[in-house]
C-alpha positions in Angstrom: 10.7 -29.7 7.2 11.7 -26.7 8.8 8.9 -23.8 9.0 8.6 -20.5 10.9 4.8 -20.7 11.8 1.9 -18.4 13.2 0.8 -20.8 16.7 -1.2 -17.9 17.8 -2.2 -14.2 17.2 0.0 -11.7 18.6 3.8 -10.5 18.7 5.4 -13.4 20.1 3.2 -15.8 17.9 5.1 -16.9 15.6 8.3 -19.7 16.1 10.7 -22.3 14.2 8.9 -25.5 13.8 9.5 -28.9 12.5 6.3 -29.1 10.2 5.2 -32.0 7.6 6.1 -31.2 3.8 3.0 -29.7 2.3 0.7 -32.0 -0.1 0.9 -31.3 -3.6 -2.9 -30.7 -5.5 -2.9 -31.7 -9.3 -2.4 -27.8 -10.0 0.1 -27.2 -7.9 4.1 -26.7 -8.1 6.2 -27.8 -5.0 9.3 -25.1 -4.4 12.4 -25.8 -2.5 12.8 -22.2 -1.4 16.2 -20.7 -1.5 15.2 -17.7 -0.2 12.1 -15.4 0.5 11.2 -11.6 1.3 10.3 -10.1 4.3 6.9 -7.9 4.0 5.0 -5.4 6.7 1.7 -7.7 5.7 4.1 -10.7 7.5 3.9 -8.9 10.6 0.3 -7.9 9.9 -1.1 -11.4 9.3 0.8 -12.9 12.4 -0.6 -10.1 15.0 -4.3 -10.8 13.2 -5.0 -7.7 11.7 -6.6 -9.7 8.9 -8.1 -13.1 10.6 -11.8 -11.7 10.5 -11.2 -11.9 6.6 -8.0 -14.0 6.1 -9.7 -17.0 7.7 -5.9 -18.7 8.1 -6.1 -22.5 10.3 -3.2 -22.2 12.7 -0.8 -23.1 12.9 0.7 -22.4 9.7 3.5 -20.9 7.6 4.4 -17.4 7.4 6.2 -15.6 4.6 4.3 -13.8 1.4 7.3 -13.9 -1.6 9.7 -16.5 -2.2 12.2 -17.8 -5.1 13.2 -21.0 -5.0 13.5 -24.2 -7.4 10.7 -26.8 -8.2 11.0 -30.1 -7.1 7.5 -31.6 -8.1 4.4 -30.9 -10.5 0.6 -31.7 -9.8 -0.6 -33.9 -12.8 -2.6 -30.9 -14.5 1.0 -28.3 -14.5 2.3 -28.4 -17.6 4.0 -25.0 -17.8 6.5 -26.0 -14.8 8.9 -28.9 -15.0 11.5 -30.3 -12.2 14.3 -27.6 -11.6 12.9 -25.1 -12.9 13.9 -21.4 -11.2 10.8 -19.5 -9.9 9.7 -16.8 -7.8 5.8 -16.4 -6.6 3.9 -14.6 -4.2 1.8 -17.3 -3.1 -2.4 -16.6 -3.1 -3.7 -15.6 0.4 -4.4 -18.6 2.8 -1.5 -20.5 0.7 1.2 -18.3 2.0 4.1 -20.3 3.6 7.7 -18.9 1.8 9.5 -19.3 6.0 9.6 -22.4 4.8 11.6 -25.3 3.1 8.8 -25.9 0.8 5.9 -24.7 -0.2 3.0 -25.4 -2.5 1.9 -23.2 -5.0 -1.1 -23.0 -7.2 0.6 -22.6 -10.9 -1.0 -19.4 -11.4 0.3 -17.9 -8.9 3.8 -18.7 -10.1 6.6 -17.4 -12.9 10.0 -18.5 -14.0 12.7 -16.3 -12.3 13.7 -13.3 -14.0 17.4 -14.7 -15.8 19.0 -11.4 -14.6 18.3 -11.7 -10.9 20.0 -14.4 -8.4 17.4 -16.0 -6.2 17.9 -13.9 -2.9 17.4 -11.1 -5.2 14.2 -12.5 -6.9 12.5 -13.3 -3.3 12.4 -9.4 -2.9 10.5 -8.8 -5.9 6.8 -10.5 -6.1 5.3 -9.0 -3.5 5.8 -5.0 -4.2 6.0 -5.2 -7.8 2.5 -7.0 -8.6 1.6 -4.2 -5.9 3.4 -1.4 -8.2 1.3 -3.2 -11.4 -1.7 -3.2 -9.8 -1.8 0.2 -8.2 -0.4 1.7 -11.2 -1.7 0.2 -13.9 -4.6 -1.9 -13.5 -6.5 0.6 -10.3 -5.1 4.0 -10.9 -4.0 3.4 -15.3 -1.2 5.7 -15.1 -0.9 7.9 -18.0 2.6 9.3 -19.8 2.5 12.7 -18.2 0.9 12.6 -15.1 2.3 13.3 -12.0 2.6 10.4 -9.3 3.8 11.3 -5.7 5.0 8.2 -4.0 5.8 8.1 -0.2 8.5 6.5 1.2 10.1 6.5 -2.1 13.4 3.9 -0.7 11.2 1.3 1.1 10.8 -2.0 -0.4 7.4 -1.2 -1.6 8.0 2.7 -2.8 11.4 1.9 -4.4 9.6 -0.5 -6.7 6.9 2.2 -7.3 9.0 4.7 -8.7 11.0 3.0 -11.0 7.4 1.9 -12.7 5.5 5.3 -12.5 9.1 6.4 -14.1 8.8 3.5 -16.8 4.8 4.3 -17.9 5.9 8.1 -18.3 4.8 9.6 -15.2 6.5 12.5 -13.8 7.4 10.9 -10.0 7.9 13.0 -6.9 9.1 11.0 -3.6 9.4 11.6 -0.2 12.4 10.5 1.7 15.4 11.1 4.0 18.5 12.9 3.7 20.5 9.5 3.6 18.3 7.9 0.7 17.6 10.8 -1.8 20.5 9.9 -4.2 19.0 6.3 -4.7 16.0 7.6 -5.1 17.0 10.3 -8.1 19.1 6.9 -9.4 15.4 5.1 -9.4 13.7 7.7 -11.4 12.3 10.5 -9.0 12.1 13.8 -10.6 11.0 15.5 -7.4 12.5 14.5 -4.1 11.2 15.9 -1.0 13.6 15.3 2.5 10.6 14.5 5.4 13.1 15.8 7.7 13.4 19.3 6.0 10.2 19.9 4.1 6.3 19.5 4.3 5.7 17.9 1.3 2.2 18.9 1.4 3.7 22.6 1.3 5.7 22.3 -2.0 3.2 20.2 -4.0 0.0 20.3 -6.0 -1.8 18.9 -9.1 -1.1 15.5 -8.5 -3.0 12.2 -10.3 -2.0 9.8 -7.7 -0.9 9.7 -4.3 0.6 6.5 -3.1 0.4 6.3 0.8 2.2 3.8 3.1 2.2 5.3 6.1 -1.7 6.4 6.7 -3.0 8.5 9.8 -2.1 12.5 9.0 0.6 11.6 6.0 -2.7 10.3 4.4 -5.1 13.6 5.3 -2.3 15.5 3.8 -1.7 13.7 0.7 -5.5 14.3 -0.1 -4.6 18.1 -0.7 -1.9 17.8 -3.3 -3.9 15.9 -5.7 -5.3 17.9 -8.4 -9.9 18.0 -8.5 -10.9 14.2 -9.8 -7.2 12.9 -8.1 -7.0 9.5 -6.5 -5.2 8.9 -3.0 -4.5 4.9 -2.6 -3.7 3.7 1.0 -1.7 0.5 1.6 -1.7 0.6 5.3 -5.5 1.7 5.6 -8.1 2.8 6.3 -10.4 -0.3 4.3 -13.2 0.5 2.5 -15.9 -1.4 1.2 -13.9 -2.8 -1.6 -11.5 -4.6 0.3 -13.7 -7.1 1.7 -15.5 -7.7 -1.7 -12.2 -9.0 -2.6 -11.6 -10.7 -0.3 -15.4 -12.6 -0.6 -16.6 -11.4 2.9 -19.5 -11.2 4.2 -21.7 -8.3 3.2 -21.4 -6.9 6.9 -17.8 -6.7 6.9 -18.2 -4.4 4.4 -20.1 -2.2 6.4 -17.4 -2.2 8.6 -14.8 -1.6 6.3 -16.7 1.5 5.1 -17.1 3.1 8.7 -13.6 2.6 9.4 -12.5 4.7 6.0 -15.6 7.3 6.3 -14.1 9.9 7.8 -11.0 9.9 4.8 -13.5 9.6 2.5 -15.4 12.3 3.5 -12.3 14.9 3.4 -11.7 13.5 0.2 -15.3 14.3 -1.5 -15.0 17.6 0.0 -11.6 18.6 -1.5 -13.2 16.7 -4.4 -10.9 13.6 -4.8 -11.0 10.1 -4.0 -9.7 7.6 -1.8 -9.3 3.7 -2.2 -7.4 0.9 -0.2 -5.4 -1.2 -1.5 -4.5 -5.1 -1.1 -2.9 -6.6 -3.7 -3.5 -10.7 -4.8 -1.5 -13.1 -6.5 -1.5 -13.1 -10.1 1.7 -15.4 -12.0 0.9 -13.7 -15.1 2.1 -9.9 -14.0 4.6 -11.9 -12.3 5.9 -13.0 -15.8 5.5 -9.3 -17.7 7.3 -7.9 -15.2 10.2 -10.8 -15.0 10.6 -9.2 -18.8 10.7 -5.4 -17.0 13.8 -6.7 -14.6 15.4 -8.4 -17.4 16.1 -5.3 -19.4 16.9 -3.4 -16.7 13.7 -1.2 -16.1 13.3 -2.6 -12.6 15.6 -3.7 -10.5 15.3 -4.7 -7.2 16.7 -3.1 -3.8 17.9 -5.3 -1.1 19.1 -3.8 2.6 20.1 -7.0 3.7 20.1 -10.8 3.8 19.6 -13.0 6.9 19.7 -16.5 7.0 16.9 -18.5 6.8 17.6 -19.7 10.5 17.5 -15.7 11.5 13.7 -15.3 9.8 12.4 -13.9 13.1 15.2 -11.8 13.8 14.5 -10.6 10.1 11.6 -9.8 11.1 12.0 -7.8 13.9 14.8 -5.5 12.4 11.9 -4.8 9.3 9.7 -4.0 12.5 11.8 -2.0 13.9 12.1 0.2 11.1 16.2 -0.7 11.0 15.9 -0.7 6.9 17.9 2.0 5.4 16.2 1.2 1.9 14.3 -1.4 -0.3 13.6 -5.1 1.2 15.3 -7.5 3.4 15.5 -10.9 2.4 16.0 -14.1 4.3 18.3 -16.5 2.3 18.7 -20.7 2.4 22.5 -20.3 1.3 25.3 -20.9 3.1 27.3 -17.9 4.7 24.3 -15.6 3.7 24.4 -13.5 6.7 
């Protein structure tokens, strides 16, 4: 089958391959992908930000969300039968969706929501189990509270703010002139244009602080959250908690915790907190919030659609910071471009 693969570490690591179909375990589900999402964590993984915890054997498969039809069961599956529409975010080390096929542990995967096509389903797993899990499960989002979300049009923040909006949050976003009417369309209350304001200048009393950009964007967030407020970073620093779980060894967490002291510190002192934040594979969200796009309390935002043959060139415009808003999607269909 046809694969775009991680040979080596680095920029240029990654090429189109002719690669062996993957083996199917007696738990796992075999996907013809029709299409898959393009993710930042793509572009992390292949340059090896991660391969002193993601221990990953290259060469192998890149691509973290997919949607796509199932073609074979492992004898334990029962939940999953032949041509059956899905969508996944396959578990770390099992990632492969720049791919033909790929196999996926069943837990890991969820019927497609009904209401979304396949190229539009690919953009979903990976930022809305991250929305879920920042919002409910680490940071348990309240009705009322107030939720500042950076980057409020990317793939990742667009996804955010429709959910903070859906638990009852009041949502403030940051974003450019071009993007604030999708935005206000998602559910922002609160817009702030980067180009025109300092957001850290018109906010305060914030609950949560969703950062995914890191360096001074984070430092600043850490001052409009209100005493007790929780600042999550997507892009970093790590902490502790990362590699615990992730299973490291004990000193990697040492080493996560130095590189995150010095956010840590400014955050005690102003008398918040800071975590970071990686999110895992988990079919069960993936099914709860299949029912959240299905009556139209999510929906996804696509910038554009490449064909699968075009998966690096996908992959550079996402590097390049060419999106205008939400995810790009790479796409098996014919005339996809």
């Amino acid at each position: 089958m046809k694969a775009f693969v991680v040979e080596k570490y680095g920029k240029d690591g990654a090429r189109a391959a002719q690669v062996p179909e993957p083996a199917v375990g007696d738990r796992d589900v075999l996907v013809r992908v029709s299409a898959a999402g393009i993710n930042p964590l793509d572009k992390m993984v292949r340059d090896g930000e991660f391969k002193q915890l993601l221990k990953y054997r290259l060469p192998f498969a890149l691509g973290h969300d997919l949607a796509g039809v199932v073609t074979r069961v492992g004898s334990a599956v029962q939940e999953f039968e032949v041509g059956d529409e899905v969508y996944a975010r396959p578990r770390d080390l099992r990632i492969g969706g720049f791919a033909e096929f790929v196999a996926i542990d069943v837990d890991d995967v969820a019927p497609k929501p009904a209401s979304l096509s396949l190229d539009e389903a690919a953009a979903v797993p990976l930022v809305a189990l991250a929305a879920w899990q920042i919002l409910v499960d680490r940071a348990r989002v309240k009705p009322g509270q107030k939720v500042l979300v950076h980057a409020g049009a990317g793939g990742l923040g667009s996804t955010v703010v429709q959910l903070a909006k859906h638990l009852g949050a009041t949502v403030a976003t940051t974003t450019g002139t071009d993007t604030e009417k999708l935005v206000r369309s998602l559910g922002a209350d609160i817009v702030v244009d980067y180009a025109k304001e300092d957001f850290s200048q018109v906010l305060s009393g914030y609950d949560l602080v969703l950062d995914s950009l890191g360096g001074a964007n984070l430092e600043k967030s850490l001052t409009v959250l209100k005493p007790g407020g929780l600042a999550i970073g997507v892009v970093g620093p790590p902490d502790a908690g990362f590699a615990k779980q992730l299973g490291a060894p004990w000193f990697m967490g040492v080493v996560m915790s130095a590189l995150s002291r010095k956010v840590r510190r400014r955050a005690k002192a102003l008398g918040v907190r800071y975590q970071f934040f990686f999110m895992q594979a988990n079919g069960s969200q993936l099914r709860e919030l299949g029912a959240l796009y299905d009556s139209g309390r999510l929906r996804p935002v696509i910038d554009r659609t490449f064909p699968f043959d075009r998966t690096l060139e996908a992959m550079a415009y996402v590097e390049q910071g060419r999106t205008t808003a939400g995810k790009v999607v790479v796409s098996m269909a014919p005339g996809s471009d």
